[in-house]
N, C-alpha and C positions, 0 to 999 in steps of 0.2 A: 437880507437875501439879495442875491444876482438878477442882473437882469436876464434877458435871453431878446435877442431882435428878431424881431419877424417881420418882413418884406419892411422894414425902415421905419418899424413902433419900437419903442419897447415892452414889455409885458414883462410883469414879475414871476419871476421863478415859484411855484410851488410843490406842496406833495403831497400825498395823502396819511402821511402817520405825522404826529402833532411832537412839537418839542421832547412831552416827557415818554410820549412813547419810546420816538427814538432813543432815548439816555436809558429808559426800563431795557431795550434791548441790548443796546450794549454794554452795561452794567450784566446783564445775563451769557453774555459772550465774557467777559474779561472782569471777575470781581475784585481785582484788582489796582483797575485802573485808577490813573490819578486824573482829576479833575482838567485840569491841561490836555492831557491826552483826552477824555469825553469830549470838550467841547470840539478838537477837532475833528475827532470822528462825528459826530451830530452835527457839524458847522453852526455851532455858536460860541457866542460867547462865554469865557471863564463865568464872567457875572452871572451870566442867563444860566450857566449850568450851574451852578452854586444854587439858584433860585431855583432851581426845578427838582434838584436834589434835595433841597428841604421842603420842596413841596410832597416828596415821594415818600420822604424820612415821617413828615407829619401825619399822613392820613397811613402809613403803616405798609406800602406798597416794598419797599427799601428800607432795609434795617446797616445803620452806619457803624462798624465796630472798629475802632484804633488797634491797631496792629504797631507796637514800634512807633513808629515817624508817619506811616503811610493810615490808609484809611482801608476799610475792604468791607464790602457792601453784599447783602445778600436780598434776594425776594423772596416777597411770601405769595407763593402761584397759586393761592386758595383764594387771593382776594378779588372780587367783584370788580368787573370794569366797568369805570366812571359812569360811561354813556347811561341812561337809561335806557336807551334801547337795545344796549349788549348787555345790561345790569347780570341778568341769566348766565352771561358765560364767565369764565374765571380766565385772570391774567396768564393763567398755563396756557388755554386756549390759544393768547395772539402767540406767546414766544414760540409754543411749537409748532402754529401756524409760520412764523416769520424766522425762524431761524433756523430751521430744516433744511 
């Protein structure tokens, strides 16, 4: 992450949506995309998005299917989010919270 200066500190950059969120959303914007293109859109790394991707692929959030040469990915918006304290809502909730 970046820094940002404030009156002559630095202070690290934050956000409030967590790695895989961001890649669930843009994977839901562009199904797509190649790994390359994710990470710069989420500003990570290839590596980190490779790891987030099978993090998403494994617990069932992100299904990975080979097309040709490329990859194309879809979600299952029925599934339960992570938090326990949004456990209640379903991943439809944040994308069409956040991509509207």
């Amino acid at each position: 992450m970046t820094s940002l200066s404030t009156s002559g500190t630095e202070r690290r950059r934050w956000g409030f949506l967590t790695s895989h969120a961001l890649t669930l959303l843009e994977v839901s914007k562009t199904p797509d995309v190649t790994v390359r293109d994710l990470a710069r859109r989420t500003n990570l790394t290839e590596r980190q998005t490779h790891r987030v991707l099978d993090d998403l692929v494994k617990t069932g959030y992100i299904k990975r299917m080979r097309v040709g040469r490329r990859n194309h990915y879809s979600i299952d918006p029925s599934r339960p989010m992570r938090d326990p304290s949004f456990a209640h809502h379903r991943v439809d909730s944040l994308l069409g919270a956040l991509c509207s």
